[in-house]
N, C-alpha and C positions, 0 to 999 in steps of 0.2 A: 330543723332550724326554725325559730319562730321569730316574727318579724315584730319591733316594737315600737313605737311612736311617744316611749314618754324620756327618751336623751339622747342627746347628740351626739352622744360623745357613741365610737365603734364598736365598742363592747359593752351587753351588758348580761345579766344572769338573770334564767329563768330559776323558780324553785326545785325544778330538775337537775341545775346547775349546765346547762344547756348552754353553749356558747350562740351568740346571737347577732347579727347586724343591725341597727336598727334606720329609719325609712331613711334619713338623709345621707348616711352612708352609704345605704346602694344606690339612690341616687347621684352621688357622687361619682361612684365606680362605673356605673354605667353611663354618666356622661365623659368618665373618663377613656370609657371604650369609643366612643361614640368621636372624639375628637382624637384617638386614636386612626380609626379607620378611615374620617376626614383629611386628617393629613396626610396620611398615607397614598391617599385616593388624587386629594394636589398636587400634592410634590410626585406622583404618576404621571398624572396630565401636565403637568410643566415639564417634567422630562420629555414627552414624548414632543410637546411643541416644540423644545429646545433643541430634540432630535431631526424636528422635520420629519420629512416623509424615507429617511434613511432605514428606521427601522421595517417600513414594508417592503424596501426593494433588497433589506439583507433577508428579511425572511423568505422571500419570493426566488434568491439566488442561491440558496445556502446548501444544496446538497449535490450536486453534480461535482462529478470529479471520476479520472480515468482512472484514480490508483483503487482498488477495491478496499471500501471500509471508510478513505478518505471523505466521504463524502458523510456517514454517520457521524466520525468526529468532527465536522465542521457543522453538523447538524445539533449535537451534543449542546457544542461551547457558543452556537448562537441563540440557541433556545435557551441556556445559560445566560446571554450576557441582554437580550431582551427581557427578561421575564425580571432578570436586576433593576432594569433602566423601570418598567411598566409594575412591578411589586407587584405581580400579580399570575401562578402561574393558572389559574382558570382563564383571566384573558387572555394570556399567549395560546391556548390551546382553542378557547373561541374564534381565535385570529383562522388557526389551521384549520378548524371543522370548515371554515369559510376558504381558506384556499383548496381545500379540497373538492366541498361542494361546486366550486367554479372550475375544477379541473384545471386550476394553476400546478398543483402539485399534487403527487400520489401518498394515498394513506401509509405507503410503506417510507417513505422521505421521510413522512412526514412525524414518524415515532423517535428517534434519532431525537428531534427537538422535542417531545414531549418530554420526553428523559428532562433532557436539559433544562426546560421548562420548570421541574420540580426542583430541578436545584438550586437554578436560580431565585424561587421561594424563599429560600432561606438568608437571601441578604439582610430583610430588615432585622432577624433575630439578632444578627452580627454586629448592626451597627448599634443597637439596644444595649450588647455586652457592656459598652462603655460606662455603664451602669454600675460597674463593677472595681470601675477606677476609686482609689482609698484615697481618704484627707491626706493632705502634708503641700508639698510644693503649689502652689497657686493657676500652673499649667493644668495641671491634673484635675484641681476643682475645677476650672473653666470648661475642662470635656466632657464631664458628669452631666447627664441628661437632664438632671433638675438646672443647672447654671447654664448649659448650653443650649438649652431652649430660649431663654426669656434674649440670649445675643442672637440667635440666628431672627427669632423672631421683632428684635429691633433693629437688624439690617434689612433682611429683607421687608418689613413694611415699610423702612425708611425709601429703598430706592422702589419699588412698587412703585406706591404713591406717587414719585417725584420724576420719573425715568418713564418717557413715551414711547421707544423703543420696545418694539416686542421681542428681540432676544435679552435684551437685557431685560426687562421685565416678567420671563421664563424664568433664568438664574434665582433673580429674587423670587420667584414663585416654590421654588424649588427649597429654599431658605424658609419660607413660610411653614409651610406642608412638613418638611422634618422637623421645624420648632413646633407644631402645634401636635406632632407624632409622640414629640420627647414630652409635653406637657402633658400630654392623653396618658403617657408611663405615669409619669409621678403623681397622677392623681389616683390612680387604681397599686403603686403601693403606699401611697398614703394612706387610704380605707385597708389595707392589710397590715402594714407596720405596726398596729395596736397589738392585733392579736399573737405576735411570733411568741409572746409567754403566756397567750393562754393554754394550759392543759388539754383543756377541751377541744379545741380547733386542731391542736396537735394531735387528739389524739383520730379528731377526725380522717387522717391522711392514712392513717396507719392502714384504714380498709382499702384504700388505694395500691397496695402492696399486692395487690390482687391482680391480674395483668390484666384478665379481662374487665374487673371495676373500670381501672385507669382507661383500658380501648376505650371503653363504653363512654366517658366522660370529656373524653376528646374529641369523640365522633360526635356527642352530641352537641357542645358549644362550639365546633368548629361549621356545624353544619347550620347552626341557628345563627352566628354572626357570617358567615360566607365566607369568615377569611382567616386561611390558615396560619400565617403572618398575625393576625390580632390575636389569635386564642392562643399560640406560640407567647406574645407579648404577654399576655395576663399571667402564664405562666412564670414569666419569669418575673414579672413584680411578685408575683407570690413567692418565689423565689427568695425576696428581701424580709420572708418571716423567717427564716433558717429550717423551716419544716418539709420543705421538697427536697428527697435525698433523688439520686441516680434511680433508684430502685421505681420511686415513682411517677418519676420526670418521663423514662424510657416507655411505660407501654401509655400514656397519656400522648406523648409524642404520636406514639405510634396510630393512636387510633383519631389527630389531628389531621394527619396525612391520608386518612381515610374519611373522614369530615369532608373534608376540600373537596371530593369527586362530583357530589349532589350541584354544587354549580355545573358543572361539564356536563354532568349526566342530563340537567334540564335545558342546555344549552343545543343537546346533539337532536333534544327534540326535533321534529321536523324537517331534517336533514336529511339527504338521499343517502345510500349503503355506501356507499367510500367515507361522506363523513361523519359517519355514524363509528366507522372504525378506528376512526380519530378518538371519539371518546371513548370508547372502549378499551383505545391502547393506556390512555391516561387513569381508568380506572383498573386497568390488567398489574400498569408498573406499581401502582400503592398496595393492591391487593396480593402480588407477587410480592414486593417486597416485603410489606408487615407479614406475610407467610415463614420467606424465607429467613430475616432477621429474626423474629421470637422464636422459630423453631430452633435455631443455630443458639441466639443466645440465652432461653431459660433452658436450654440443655444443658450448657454451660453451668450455668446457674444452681442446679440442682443435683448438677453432678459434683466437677471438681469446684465448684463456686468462681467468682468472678471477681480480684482485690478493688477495693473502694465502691461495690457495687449499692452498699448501704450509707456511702458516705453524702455530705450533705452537697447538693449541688446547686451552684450561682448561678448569675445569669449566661456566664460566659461558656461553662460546660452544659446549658441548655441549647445557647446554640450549635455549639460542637453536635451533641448529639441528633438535633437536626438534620445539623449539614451532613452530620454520618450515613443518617438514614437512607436519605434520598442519592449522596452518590455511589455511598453500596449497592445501592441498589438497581443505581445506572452502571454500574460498572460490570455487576452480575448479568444482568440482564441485555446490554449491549448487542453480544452476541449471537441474540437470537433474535434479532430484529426482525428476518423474515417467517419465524416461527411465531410471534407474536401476530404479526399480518395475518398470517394465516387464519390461527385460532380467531383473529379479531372478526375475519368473514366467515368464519361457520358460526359466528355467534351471531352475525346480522344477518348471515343466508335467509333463514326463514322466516323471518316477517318483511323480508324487503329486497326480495328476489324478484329479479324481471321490473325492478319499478325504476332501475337505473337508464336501460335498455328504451323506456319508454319514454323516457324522459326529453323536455325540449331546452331549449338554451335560455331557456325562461327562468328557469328553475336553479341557473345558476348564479342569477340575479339574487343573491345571498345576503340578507338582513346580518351575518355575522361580518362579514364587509366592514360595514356602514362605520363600525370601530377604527378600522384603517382604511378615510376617506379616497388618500390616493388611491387604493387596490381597488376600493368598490369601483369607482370610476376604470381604473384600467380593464376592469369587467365588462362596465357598461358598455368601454368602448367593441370590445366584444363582442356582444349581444347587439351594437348596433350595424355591426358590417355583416354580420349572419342575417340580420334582418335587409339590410342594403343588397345583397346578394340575392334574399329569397325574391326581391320585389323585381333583380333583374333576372329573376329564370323565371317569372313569372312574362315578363314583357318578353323573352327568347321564345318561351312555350307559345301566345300570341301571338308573336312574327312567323312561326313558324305555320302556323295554319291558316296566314293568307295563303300560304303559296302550296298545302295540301291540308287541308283542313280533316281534323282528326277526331272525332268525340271522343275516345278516350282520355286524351289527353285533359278533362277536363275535370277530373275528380284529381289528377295533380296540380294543377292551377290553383282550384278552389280551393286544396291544402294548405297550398303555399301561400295564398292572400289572406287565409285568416290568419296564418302565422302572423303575417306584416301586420294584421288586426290588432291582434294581443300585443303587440311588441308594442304601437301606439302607445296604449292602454299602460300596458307592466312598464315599459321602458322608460316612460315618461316620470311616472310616478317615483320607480327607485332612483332616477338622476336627481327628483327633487326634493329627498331624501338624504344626499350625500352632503355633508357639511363644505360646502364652497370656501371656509374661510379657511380651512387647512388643506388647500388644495395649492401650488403653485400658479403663479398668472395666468401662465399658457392654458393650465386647466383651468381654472377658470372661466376662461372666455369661451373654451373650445365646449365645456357645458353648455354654457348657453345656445352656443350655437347646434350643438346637438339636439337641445330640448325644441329647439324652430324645427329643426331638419327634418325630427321622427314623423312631422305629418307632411310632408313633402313627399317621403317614401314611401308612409301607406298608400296614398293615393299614386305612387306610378301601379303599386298592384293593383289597385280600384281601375284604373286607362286599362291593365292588362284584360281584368276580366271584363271589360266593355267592350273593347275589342274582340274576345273571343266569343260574346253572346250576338254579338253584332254579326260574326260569319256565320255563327250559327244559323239566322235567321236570311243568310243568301250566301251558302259554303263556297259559292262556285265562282271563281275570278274569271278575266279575261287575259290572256296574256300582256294585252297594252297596259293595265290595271297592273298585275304583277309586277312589269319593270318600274313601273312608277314606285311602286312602295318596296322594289332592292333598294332605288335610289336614297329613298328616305329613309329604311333602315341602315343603311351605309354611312349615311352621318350622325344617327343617332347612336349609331356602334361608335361612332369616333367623337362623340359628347361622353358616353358612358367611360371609355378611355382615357380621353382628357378629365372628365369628376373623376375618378379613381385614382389617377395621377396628384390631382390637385391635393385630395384629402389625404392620402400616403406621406404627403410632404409638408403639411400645417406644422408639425412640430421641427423639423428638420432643414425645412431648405421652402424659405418665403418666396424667393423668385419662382421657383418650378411652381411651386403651391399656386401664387396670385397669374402665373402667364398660362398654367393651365386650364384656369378660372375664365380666363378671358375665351381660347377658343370655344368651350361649354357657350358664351355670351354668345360668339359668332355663328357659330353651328346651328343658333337657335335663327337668329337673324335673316341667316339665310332660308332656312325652311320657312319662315313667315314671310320672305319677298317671292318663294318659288308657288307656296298657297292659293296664294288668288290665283293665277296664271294657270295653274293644276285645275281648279274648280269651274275657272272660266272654259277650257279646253274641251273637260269632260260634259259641261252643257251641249256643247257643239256636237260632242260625240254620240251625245242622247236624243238630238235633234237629228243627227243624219241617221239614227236608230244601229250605230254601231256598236254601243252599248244597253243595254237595256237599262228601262227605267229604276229599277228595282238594286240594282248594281250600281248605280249611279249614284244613288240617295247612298248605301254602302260605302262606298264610297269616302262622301261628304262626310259623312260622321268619321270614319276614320282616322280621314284630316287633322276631323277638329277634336280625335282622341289625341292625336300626336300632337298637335300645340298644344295641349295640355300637359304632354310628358315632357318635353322640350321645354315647358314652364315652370316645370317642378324641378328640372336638370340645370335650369337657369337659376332660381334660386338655392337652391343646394350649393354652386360652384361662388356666390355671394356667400353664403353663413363660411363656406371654408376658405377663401381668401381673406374675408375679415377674421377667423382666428387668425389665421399665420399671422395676420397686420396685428393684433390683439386688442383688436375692435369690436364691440362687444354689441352693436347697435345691428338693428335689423335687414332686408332686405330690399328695403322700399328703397326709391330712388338712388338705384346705384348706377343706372348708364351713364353717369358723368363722373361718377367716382371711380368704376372699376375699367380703366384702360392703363395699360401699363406698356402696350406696343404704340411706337409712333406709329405718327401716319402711314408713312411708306409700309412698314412691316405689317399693318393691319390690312395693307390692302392687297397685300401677299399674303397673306394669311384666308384673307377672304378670297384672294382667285385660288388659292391650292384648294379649300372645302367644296368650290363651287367644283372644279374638277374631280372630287369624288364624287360630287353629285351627281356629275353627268356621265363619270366612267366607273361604275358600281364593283366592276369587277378587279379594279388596282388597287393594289396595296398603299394602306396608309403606312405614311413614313413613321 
């Protein structure tokens, strides 16, 4: 095909008699691909705003079920009816490689919607058919992709523009994106429409008639534009020269849906081995199917032949044969859902054996997320109580070696404090990575308040190993020493309680969340009224040489490690009573803002802590 620059017009003749395009035609076609896949890509993202955060929580719901199987077909028809809403089925499977990698859902769930995923691809071919509607009644021209583009696209810019509402400004979004989808059609069979009587072009297809030519030329413009829905579309404007019969529509099809895998395939990059077999199931079912279709039907073919298989085909029997493809091939293939699992981990066993096993909760903090904002965060939140947790077994390990101090225990400490390290670090960064404006209120604020919190809790681990390098340096207590820091671990047990409580309840239930908040306040209060009186005590002690000096000093730091965790427990129990309030402001000057018990009850409040204080060994209520 050789390229020419001296006419505008679609066709023109080399001396060969060589059919031609010349430059402004493929420019043409290619901006006509180009506002194809733009629209397509809008009118995506307005669906998905339009949807809210609905489509992460059916994804995240979608396979459990007691009846056996039940859960496959609800995995099927939802991976189906998302990959309609999102046009997209490499982003639906992106979605999974990312619930997998966070261990929301099993690679075996998780095939069920792959399925479903691919056939859900094939909406936009369907709604293209309309392409196919004939002259005559004035209904029918109005649904024609060339008339119904330039209406969709003057309603919806109309209310865009004029309409501040964000769901109604989605709908019209949604109007845009398919008018600018249907105008991307009709510019790319505009630059075809010339040639349907040239000889030459026709006769060009006829090599097409070759199963593996047509694979080959599907797999390769499916894989250089990324979207099997657009090279589908080009299809079928070429469709409108009369020169694509069945014959060469079907293995073009076929080698489309194997096009499409190279997004996934580059997607699973980097991925731990569960979601690694995410993509491998998504390239198994293409690779299975165009197996088992061409083998079934050029058998067919070549044996007793197949009627209308030479005949010419429109846009609407392009989609058919699409949509055939893909749910034939879910439909075959269903059944062996844990047989597909299977193969899927001997195919990632060996290069990615033992790297799951090793793996930290870090690593589930998954960039494929980041697509569906709510899910990344419900991760984060995740990875943030793993790190909440690590930083309290790090202060348990700590308490526990005033009162028999252990070296061992000190190579799990230090584990577990770098973990709280990284989690700073990783933690921080992927929350400030999550798109906030598609996140609901609550999240919202509750990010924020997350993003204060994470250095709150690296340093309880920081207090924990200060404490531990501190017995290190005088292991050995006094018993009077000892009962003093039951006492003080006794209320900090019963802050750690009360912030766990509080945080538990931010999204669910405000009062328990902000009155939990408060005892955290008091608990602190009182261990910084019982401090001096403690420090002042143990002088005396040192003076009558009941304690030694060395112990003493010991001590004092101590102390003044525990006001410092009790200072991190106290702000922590502020960032989570203001989410529950959905107050987004910081921790500074809250003793006048955060009471929520009257008087009377705070000072009941305050005599029942001071009673753990002094009785270590009762049960907190």
């Amino acid at each position: 095909m050789i390229l020419s620059f001296n006419n505008i017009n679609t066709v023109s003749h080399s001396k060969g008699g060589i059919t031609i395009l010349n430059f402004f035609s493929i420019v043409k076609l290619l901006g006509g691909v180009g506002l194809f896949l733009y629209g397509m890509s809008f009118m995506g993202d307005c669906l998905k705003k339009a949807a809210g955060n609905k489509l992460e929580a059916i994804l995240e719901k979608m396979t459990t079920s007691k009846k056996k199987g039940v859960g496959n077909i609800k995995g099927l028809f939802l991976g189906t009816f998302v990959t309609g809403v999102i046009q997209s089925s490499a982003a639906t499977t992106l979605m999974l490689i990312g619930f997998v990698n966070a261990g929301i859902m099993t690679s075996l769930q998780s095939i069920p919607v792959v399925f479903g995923a691919n056939i859900g691809s094939t909406v936009t071919a369907q709604i293209l058919r309309l392409g196919d509607l004939g002259q005559g009644a004035l209904i029918l021209s109005v649904l024609k992709p060339r008339y119904l583009a330039a209406l969709l696209l003057i309603v919806g810019v109309f209310i865009y523009t004029r309409i501040k509402k964000d769901s109604v400004k989605n709908i019209a979004g949604i109007f845009i994106g398919l008018g600018t989808l249907f105008y991307g059609m009709t510019f790319m069979e505009d630059v075809f429409h010339p040639l349907r009587d040239n000889p030459d072009f026709q006769a060009l297809f006829t090599s097409f008639k070759n199963p593996l030519v047509g694979i080959f030329i599907g797999f390769a413009v499916t894989m250089v534009i990324q979207s099997s829905s657009a090279s589908v579309g080009i299809l079928q404007a070429l469709s409108k020269t009369g020169v694509i019969t069945c014959s060469v529509a079907v293995p073009i099809i076929i080698g489309q849906n194997l096009g499409k895998c190279i997004a996934v395939v580059l997607g699973g990059i980097g991925a731990n081995k569960n979601a690694k077999k995410v993509m491998w199931s998504y390239l198994l079912f293409n690779i299975f199917g165009a197996l088992i279709i061409s083998a079934v039907l050029y058998a067919l073919v070549y044996t007793i032949g197949i009627p209308g298989f030479e005949s010419t085909a429109n846009m609407g029997i392009i989609a058919n044969i699409h949509l055939s493809f893909n749910l034939i091939s879910a439909i075959i293939l269903m059944p062996f859902c844990k047989q597909i699992d299977f193969l899927c981990d001997k195919l990632t066993r060996n290069n990615a054996e033992g790297s799951d096993s090793d793996s930290s909760p870090l690593d589930t903090l998954d960039d494929h997320l980041l697509t569906t904002p709510a899910t990344a965060f419900a991760q984060a939140k995740r990875v943030y109580q793993q790190m909440y947790d690590a930083a309290i077994e790090c202060l348990n390990i700590a308490n526990e070696n005033i009162f028999e101090y252990n070296v061992d225990s000190q190579e799990k400490l230090v584990k577990l404090e770098d973990f709280t390290d990284k989690c700073e670090t990783d933690l921080t960064d992927y929350l400030l990575k999550i798109d906030r404006t598609k996140l609901d209120e609550q999240d919202k604020v509750l990010l924020i308040s997350l993003l204060k919190s994470v250095e709150d809790v690296e340093r309880l681990g920081d207090y924990a190993l200060d404490i531990y390098y501190e017995l290190a340096s005088y292991p050995y207590m006094s018993d009077i020493n000892k009962n003093t820091f039951k006492q003080i671990i006794k209320i900090l047990n019963y802050s750690n309680n009360s912030l766990m409580e509080s945080y538990n309840n931010i999204e669910t239930n405000v009062e328990k969340c902000t009155y939990a908040a408060e005892r955290v306040s008091i608990a602190g209060s009182i261990f910084r009224k019982q401090k001096g009186g403690l420090k002042d005590s143990r002088i005396d002690l040192i003076e009558n040489k009941t304690v030694e000096v060395t112990e003493g000093m010991t001590f004092s730091n101590l102390l003044n490690y525990y006001e410092g965790i009790f200072a991190h427990f106290y702000n922590l129990s502020c960032y989570y009573s203001r989410s529950a309030l959905l107050d987004s402001s910081g921790a500074d000057g809250v003793h006048d803002r955060l009471k929520f018990y009257d008087d009377e009850e705070r000072v009941a409040l305050e005599n029942y802590i001071e009673y753990l204080y002094q009785n270590p060994e009762a049960e907190s209520a």
